[in-house]
N, CA, C and O atoms as a GROMACS GRO file, in nm:
protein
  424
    1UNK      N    1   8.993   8.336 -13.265
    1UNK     CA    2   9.035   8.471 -13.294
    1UNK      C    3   9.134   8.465 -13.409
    1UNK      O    4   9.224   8.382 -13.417
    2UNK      N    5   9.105   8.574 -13.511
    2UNK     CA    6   9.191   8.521 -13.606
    2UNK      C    7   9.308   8.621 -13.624
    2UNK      O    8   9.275   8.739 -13.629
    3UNK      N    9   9.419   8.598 -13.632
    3UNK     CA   10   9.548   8.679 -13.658
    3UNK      C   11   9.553   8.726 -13.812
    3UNK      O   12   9.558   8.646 -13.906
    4UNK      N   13   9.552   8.838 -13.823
    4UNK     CA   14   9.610   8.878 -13.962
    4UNK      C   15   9.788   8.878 -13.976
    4UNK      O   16   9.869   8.955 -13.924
    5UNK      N   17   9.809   8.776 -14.057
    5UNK     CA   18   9.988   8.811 -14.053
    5UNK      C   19  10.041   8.935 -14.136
    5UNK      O   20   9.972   8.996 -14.218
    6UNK      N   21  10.160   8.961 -14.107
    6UNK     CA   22  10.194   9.069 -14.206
    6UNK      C   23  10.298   9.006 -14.289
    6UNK      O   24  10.368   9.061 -14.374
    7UNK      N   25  10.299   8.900 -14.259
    7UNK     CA   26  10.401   8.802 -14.368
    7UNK      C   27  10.258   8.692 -14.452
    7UNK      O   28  10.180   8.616 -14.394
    8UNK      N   29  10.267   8.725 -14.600
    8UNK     CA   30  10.177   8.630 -14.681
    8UNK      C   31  10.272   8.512 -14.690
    8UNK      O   32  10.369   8.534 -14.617
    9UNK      N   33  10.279   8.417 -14.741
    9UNK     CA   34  10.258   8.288 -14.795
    9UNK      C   35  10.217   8.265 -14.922
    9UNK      O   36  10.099   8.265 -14.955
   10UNK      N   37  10.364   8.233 -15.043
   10UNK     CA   38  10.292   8.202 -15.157
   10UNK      C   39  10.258   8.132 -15.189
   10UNK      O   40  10.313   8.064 -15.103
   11UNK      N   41  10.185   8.034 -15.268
   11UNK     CA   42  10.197   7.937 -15.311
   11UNK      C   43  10.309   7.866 -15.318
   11UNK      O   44  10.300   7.774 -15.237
   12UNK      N   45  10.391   7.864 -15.364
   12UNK     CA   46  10.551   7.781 -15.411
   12UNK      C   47  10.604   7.753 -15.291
   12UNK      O   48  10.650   7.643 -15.260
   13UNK      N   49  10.598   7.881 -15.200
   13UNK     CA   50  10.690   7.866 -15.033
   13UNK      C   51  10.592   7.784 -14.965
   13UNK      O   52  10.652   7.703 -14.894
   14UNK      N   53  10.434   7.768 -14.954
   14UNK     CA   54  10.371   7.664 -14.911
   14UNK      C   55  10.404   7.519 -14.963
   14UNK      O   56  10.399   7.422 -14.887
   15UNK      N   57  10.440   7.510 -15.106
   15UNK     CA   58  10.447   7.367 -15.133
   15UNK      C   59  10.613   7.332 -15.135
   15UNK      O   60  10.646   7.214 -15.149
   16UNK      N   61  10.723   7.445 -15.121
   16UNK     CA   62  10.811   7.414 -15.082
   16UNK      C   63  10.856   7.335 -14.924
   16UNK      O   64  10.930   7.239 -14.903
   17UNK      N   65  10.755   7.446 -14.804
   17UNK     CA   66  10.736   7.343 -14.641
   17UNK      C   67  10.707   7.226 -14.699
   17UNK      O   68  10.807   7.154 -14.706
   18UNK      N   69  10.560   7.154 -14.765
   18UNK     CA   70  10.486   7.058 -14.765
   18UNK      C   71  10.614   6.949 -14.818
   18UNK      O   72  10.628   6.839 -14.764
   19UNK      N   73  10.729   7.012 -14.966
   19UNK     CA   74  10.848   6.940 -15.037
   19UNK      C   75  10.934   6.910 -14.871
   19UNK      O   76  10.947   6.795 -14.828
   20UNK      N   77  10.965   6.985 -14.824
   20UNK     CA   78  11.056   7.022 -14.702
   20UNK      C   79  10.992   6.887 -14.629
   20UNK      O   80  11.069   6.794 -14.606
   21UNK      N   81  10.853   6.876 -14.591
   21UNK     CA   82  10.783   6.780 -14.466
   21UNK      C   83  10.782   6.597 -14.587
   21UNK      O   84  10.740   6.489 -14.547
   22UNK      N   85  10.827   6.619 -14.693
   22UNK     CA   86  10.811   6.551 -14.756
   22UNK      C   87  10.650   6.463 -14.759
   22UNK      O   88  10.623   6.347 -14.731
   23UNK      N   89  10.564   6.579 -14.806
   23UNK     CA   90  10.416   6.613 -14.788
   23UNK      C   91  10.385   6.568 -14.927
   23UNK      O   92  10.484   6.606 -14.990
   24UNK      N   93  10.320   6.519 -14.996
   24UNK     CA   94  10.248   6.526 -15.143
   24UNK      C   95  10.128   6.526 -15.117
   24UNK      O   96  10.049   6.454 -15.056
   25UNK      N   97  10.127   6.672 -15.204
   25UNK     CA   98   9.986   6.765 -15.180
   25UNK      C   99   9.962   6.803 -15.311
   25UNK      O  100  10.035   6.827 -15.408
   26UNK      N  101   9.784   6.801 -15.281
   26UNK     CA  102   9.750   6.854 -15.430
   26UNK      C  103   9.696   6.982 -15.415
   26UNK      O  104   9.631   6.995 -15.312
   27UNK      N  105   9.704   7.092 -15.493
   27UNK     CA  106   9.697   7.223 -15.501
   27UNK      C  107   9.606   7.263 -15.413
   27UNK      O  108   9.642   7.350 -15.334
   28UNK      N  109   9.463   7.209 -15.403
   28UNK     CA  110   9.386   7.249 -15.277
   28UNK      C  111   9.433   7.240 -15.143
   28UNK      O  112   9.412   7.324 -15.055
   29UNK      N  113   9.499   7.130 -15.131
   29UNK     CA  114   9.594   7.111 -14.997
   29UNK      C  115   9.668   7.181 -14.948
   29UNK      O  116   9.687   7.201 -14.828
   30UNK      N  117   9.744   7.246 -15.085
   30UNK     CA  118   9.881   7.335 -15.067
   30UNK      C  119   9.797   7.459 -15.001
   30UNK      O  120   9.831   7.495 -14.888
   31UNK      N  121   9.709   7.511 -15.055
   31UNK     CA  122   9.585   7.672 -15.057
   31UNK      C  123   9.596   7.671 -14.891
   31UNK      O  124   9.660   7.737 -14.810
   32UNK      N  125   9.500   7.562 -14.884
   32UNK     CA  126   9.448   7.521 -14.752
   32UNK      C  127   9.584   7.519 -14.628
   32UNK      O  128   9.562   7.523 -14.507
   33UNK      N  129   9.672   7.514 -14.667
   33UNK     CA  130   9.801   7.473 -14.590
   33UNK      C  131   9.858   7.580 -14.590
   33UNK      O  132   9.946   7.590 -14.505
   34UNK      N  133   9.838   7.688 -14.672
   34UNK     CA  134   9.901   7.808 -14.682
   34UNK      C  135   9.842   7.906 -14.605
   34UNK      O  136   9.912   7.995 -14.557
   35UNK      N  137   9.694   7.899 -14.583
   35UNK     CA  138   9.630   8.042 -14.513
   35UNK      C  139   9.694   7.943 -14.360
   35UNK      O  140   9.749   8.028 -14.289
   36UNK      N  141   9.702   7.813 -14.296
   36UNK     CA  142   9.708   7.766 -14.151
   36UNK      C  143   9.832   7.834 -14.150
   36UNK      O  144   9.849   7.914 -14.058
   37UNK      N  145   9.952   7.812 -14.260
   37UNK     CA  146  10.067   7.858 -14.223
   37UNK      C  147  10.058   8.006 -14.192
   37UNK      O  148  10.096   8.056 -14.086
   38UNK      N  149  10.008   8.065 -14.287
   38UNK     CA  150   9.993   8.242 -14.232
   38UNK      C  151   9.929   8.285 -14.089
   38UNK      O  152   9.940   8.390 -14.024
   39UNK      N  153   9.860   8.169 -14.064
   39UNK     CA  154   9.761   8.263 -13.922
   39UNK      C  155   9.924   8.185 -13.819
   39UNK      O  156   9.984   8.251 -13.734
   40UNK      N  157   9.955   8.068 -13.850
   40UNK     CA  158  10.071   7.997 -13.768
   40UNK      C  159  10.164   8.158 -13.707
   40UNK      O  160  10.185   8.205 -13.595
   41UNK      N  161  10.204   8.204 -13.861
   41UNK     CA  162  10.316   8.327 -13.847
   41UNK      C  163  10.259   8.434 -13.757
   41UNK      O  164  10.337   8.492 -13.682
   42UNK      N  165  10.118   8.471 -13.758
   42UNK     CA  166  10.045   8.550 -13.679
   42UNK      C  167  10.046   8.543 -13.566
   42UNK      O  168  10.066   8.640 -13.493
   43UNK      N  169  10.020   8.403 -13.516
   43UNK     CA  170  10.024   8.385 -13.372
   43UNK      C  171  10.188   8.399 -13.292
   43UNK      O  172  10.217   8.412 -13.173
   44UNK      N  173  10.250   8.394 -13.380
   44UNK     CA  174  10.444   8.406 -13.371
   44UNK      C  175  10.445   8.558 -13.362
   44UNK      O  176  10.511   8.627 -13.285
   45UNK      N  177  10.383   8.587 -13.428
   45UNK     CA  178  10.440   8.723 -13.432
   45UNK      C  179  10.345   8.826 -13.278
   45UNK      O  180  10.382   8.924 -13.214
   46UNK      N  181  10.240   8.759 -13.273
   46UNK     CA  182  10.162   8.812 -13.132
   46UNK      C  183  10.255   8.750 -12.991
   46UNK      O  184  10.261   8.791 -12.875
   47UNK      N  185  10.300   8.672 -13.036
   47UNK     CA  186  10.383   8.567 -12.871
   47UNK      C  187  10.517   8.698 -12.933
   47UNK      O  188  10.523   8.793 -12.855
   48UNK      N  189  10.587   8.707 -13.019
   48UNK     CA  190  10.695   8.823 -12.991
   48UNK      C  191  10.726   8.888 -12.987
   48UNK      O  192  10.845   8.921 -12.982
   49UNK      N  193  10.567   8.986 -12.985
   49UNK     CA  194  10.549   9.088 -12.961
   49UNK      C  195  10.530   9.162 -12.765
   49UNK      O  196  10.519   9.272 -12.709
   50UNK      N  197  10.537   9.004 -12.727
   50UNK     CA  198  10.517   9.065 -12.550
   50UNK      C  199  10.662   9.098 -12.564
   50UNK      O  200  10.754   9.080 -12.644
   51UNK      N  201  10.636   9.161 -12.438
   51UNK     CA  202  10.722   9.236 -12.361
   51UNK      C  203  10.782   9.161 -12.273
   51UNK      O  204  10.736   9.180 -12.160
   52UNK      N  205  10.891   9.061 -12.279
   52UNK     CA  206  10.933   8.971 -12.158
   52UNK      C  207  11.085   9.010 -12.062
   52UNK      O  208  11.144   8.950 -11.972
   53UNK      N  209  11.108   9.147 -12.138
   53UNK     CA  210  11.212   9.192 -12.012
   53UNK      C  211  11.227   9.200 -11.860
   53UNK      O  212  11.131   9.248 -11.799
   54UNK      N  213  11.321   9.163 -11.800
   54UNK     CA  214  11.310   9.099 -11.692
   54UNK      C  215  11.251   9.015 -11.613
   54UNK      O  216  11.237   9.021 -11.491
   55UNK      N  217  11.203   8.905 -11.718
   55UNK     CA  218  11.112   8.769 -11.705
   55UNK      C  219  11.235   8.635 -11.669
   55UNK      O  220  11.301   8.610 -11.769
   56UNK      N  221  11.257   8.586 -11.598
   56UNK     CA  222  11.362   8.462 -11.637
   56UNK      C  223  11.325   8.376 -11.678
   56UNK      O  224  11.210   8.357 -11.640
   57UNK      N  225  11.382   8.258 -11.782
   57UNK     CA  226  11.285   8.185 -11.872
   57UNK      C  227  11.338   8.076 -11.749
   57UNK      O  228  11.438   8.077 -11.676
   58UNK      N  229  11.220   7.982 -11.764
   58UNK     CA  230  11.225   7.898 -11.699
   58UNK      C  231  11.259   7.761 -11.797
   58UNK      O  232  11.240   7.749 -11.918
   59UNK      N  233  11.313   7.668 -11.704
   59UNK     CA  234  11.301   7.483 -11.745
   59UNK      C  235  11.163   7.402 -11.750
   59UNK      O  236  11.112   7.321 -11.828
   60UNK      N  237  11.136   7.447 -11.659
   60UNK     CA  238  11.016   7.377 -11.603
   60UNK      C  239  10.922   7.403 -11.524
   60UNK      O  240  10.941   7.426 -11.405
   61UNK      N  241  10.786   7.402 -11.592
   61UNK     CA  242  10.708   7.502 -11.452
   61UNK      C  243  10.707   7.436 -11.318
   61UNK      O  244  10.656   7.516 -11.240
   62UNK      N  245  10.737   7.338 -11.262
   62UNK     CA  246  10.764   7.318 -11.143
   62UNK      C  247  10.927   7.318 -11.072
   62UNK      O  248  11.026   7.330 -11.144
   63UNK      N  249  10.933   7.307 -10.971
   63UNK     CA  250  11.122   7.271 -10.937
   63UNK      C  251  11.118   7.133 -10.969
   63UNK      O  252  11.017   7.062 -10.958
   64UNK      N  253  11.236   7.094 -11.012
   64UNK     CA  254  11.244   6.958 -11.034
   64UNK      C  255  11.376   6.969 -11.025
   64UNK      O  256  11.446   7.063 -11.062
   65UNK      N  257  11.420   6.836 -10.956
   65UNK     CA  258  11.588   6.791 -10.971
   65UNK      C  259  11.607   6.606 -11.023
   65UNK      O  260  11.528   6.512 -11.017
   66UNK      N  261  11.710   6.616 -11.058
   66UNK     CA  262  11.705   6.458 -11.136
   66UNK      C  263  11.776   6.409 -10.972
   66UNK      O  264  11.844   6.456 -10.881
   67UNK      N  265  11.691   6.258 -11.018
   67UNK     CA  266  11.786   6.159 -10.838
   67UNK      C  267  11.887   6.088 -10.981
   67UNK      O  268  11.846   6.052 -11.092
   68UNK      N  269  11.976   6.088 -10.945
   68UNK     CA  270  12.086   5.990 -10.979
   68UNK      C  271  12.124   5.932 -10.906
   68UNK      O  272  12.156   5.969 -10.793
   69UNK      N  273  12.135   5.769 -10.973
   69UNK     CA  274  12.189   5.672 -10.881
   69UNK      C  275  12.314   5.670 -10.933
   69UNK      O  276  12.358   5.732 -11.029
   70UNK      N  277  12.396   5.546 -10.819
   70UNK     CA  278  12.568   5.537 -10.850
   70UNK      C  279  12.554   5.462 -11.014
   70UNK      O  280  12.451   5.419 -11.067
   71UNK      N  281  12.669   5.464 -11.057
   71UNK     CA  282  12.656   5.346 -11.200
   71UNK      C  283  12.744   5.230 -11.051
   71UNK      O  284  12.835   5.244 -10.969
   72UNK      N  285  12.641   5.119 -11.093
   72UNK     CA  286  12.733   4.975 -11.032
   72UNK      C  287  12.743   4.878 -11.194
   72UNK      O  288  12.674   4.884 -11.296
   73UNK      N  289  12.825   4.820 -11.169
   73UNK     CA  290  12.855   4.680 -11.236
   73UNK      C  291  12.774   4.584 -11.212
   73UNK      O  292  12.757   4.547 -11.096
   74UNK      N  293  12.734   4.547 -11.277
   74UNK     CA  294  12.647   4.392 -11.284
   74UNK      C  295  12.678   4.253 -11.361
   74UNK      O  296  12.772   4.278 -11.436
   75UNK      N  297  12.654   4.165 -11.370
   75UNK     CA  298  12.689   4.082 -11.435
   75UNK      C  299  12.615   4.077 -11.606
   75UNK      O  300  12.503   4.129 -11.607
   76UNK      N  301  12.653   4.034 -11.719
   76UNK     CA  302  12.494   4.100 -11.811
   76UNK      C  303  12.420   3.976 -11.823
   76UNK      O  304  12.457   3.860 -11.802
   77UNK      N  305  12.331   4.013 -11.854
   77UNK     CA  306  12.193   3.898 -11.901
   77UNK      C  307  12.233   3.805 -11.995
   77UNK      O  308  12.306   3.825 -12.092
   78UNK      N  309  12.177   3.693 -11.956
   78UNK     CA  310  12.212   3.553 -12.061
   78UNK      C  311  12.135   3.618 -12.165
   78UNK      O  312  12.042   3.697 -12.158
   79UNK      N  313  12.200   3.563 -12.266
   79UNK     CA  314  12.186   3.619 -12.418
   79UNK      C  315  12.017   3.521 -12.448
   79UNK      O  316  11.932   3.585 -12.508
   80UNK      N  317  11.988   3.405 -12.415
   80UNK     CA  318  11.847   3.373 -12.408
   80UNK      C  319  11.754   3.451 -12.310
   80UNK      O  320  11.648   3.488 -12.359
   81UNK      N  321  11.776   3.478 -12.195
   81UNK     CA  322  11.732   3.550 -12.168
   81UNK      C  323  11.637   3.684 -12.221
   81UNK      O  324  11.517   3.707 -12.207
   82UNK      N  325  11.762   3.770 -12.298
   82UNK     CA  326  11.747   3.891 -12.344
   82UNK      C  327  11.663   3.862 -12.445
   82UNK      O  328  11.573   3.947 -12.451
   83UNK      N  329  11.649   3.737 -12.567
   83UNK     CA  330  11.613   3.684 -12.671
   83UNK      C  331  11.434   3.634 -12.631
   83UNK      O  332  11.328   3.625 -12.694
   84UNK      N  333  11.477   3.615 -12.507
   84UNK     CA  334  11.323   3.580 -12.454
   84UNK      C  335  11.230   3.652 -12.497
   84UNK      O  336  11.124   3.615 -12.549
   85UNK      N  337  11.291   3.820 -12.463
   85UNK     CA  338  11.170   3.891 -12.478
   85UNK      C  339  11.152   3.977 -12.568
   85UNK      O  340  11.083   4.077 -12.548
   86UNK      N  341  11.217   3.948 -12.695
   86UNK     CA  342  11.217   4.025 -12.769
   86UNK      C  343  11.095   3.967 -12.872
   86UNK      O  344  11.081   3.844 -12.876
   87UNK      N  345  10.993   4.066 -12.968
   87UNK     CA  346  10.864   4.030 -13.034
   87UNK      C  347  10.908   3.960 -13.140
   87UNK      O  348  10.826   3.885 -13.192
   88UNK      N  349  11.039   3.967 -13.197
   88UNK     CA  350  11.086   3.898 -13.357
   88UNK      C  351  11.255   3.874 -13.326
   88UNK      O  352  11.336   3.920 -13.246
   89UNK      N  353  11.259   3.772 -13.439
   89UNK     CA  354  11.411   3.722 -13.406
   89UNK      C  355  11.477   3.721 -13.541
   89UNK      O  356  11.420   3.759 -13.644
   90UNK      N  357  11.585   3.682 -13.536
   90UNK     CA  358  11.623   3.638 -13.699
   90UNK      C  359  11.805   3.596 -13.619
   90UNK      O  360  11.905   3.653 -13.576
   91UNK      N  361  11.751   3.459 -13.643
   91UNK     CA  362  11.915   3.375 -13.584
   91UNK      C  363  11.908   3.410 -13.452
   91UNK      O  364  11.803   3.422 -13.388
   92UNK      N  365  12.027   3.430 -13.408
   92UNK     CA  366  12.017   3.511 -13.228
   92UNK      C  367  12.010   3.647 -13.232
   92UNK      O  368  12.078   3.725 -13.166
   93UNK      N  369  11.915   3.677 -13.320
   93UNK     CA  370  11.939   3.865 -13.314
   93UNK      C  371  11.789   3.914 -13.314
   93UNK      O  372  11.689   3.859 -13.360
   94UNK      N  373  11.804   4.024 -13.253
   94UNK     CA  374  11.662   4.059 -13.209
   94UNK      C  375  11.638   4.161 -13.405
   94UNK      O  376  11.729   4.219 -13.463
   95UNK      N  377  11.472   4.147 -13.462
   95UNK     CA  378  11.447   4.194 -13.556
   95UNK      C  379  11.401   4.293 -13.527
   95UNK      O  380  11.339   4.313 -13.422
   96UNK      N  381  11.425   4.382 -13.624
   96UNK     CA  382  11.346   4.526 -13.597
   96UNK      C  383  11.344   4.565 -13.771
   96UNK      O  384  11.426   4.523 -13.853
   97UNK      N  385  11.238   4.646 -13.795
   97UNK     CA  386  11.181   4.689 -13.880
   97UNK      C  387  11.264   4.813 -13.970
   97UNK      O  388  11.303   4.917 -13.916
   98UNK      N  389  11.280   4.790 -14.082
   98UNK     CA  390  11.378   4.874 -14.199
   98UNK      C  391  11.339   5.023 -14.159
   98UNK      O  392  11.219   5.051 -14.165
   99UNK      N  393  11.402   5.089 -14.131
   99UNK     CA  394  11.401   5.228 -14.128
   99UNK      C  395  11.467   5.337 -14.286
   99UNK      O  396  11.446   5.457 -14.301
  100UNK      N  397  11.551   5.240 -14.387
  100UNK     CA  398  11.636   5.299 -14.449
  100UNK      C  399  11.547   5.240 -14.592
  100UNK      O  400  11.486   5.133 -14.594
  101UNK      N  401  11.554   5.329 -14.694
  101UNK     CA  402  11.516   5.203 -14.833
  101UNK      C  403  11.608   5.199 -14.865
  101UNK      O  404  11.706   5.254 -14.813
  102UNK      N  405  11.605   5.108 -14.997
  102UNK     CA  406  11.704   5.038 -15.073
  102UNK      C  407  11.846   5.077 -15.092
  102UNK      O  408  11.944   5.002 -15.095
  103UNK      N  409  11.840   5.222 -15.106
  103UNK     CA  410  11.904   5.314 -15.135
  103UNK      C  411  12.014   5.370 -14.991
  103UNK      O  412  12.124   5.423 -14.992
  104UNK      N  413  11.945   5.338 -14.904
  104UNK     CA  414  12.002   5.391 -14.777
  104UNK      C  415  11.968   5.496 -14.748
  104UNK      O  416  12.034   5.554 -14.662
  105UNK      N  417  11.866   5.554 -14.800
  105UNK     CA  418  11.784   5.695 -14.763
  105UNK      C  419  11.686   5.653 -14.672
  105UNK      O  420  11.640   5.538 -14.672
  106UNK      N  421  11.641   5.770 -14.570
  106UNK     CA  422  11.527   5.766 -14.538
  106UNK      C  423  11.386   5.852 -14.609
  106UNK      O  424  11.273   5.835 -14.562
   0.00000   0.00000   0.00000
């Protein structure tokens, strides 16, 4: 079913989201990305258009309660141990994969 929005989508504000998602898109992409974003706003604008007065919003569609346990003290894990199971090492330190470039940006 298709939503007509009453908010368009220009070009520039489509490839500004895609700049925003840090997306590189080529102009057909952007087109194509622009009518999904408009029907997106359509379907927003049909969900806020109900009527939800005197609805209570819920957490969760079922009841749920968290079990918490006590915090106890333990002794900690031998440092080989912990090293055991880790997939990569570097000296005694567990490796994990660059998240940052050169720069310190992500």
């Amino acid at each position: 079913m298709a939503h007509e929005s009453e908010h368009t989508i220009s070009i520039d504000e489509a490839r500004h989201v895609a700049d925003l998602a840090r997306l590189q898109m080529t102009d057909e992409q952007v087109e194509s990305c622009r009518g999904d974003l408009e029907t997106i706003l359509g379907h927003i604008e049909t969900i806020n258009a109900i009527n939800v007065e005197g609805i209570e919003p819920l957490a969760a569609a079922i009841e749920m309660t968290n079990r918490l346990s006590p915090d106890e003290v333990h002794d900690p894990l031998p440092v080989e141990e912990v090293l055991a199971n880790a997939p990569a090492l570097e000296d005694r330190y567990i490796a994990v994969p660059k998240v940052l470039d050169e720069d310190g940006n992500n």
